[in-house]
N, C-alpha and C positions, 0 to 999 in steps of 0.2 A: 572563600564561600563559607555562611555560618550553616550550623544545623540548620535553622530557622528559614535558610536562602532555600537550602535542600527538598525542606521540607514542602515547602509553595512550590517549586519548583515539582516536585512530586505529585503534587497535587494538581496542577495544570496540566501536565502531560498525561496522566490516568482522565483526566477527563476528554484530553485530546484522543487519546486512543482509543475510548469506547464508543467515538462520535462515529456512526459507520459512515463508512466512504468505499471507495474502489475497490480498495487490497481489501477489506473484510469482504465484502462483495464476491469479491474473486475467489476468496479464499474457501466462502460459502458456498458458489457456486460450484467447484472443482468437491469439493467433499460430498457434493449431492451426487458430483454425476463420476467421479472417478476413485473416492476413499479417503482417506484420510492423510493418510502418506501421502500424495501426491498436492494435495491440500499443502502440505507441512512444508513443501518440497516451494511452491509456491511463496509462502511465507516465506519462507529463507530468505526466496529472489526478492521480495518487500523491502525486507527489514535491511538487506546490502543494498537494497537503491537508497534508503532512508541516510543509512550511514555514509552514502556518496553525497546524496544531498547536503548532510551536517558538512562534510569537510567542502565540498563548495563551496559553499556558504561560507565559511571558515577564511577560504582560502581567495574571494573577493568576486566569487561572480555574480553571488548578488546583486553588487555594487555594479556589477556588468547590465544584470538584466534591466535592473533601477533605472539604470541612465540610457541603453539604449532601445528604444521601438524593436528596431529591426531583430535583435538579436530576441527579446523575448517574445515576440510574432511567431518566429522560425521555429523557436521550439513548442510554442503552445499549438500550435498546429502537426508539429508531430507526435505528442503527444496525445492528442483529441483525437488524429488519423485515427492512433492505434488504438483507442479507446471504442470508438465509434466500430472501427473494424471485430474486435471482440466483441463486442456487441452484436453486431451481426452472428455472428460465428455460432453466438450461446441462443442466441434465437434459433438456430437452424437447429442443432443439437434436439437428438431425441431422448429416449431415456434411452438409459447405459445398460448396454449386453455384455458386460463383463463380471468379473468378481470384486467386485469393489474392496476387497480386504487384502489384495493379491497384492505380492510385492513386484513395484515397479523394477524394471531395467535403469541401465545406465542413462538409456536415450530417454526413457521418458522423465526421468529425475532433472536432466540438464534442459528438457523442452517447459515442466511448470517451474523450473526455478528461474528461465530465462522469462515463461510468462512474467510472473512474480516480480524479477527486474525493473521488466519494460511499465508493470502498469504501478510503481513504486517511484519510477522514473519520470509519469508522463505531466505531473506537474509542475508548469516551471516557478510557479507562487509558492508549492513548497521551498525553496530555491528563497526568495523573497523573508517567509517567511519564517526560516531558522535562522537567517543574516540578522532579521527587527528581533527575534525571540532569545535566541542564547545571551547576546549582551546583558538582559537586563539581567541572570541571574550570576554573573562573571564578577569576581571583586577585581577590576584594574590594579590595584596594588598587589596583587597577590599573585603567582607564574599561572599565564593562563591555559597551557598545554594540560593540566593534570586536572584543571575544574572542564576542562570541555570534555576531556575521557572521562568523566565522572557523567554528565550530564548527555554523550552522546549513549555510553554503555547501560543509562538508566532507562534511557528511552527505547533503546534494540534491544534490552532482555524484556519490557514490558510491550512493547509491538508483539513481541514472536511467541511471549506467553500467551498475550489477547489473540492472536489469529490461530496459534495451536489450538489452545483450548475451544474457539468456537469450530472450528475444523473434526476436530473430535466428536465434537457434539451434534453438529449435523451429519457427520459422517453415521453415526448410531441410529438417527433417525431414517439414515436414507434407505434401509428396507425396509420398514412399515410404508413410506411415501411410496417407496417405489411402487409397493404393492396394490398402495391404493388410487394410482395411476396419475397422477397431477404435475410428475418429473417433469412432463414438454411444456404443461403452463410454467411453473416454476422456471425454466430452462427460459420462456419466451419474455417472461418477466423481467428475469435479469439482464438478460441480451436488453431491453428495452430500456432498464435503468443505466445500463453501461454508455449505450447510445447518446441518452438524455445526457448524462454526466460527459461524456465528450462534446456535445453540442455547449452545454454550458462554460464548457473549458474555452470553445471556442472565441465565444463572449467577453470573457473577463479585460480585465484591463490592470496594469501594473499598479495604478494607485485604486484601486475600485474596494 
């Protein structure tokens, strides 16, 4: 892989990452209603569904989901379940009665990193997707083990920057908001987008 591969390849992913989707979503919404930490804790769970995806991918289920209905049905619907289910969840959600700066427990770090997981997890186009994406920036002549830890490690340190840093940054804003009382729209919002976003999951199609 030349600089030049690198560098495209850089450049497509930074734009891939600041497209929002679910996990900024997520990430946004946990930093409103529960801090920052918890937010970060989230991201984590992201960024290791991301890097499971890469090695599926990698490692041919792609070529699984490609070829069969069945199998990529089963998961796009549980995936969507759980999207649709958070969704509800963050609708319900009031504004937060706690210290939003306060450091999490063990339970609750292992609860948003598992969030984090499952909605980093719930699409199986990602799957799809990094199968048709990595190749094109792979030199076949060249060992391909070392240019995919180059290209998976470049994509999980700029995921985890992209969702820290906006995690931060809403978390900062989330006591003026709070104060100025619009958390349960914000909250009703999201839940609404999560929703809409699992309904559209529902939708898609392997070659669409």
């Amino acid at each position: 892989m030349t600089l030049s591969t690198y560098l495209l390849y850089l450049a497509a992913v930074t734009l891939l990452i600041l497209t929002p989707g679910p996990t900024m979503l997520m990430c946004m919404t946990n930093a409103l209603n529960h801090g920052a930490r918890r937010a970060m804790g989230s991201a984590a769970g992201a960024v290791t569904a991301v890097l499971g995806v890469m090695l599926l991918s990698a490692m041919g289920l792609g070529a699984l989901l490609a070829a069969s209905e069945t199998a990529f049905t089963t998961v796009k619907i549980l995936g969507a379940s759980y999207l649709i289910w958070l969704g509800i969840k963050t609708w319900r959600s009031a504004a937060p009665a706690i210290n939003l700066h306060g450091k999490p427990g063990a339970g609750a770090r292992r609860s948003f990193y598992l969030q984090g997981l499952m909605v980093g997890a719930s699409n199986p186009k990602a799957v799809l997707f990094f199968a048709a994406f990595f190749p094109q920036f792979l030199n076949p002549e060249a060992p391909i083990a070392p240019q995919f830890a180059i290209l998976a490690l470049t994509f999980v340190a700029l995921e985890f920057s992209t969702l820290s840093l906006c995690s931060v940054a809403v978390a900062r804003l989330a006591p003026l908001i709070e104060s100025s009382g619009p958390v349960r729209l914000i909250n009703r919002v999201c839940g609404g987008l999560f929703t809409a976003l699992g309904a559209a999951l529902l939708l898609t199609r392997r070659h669409a």
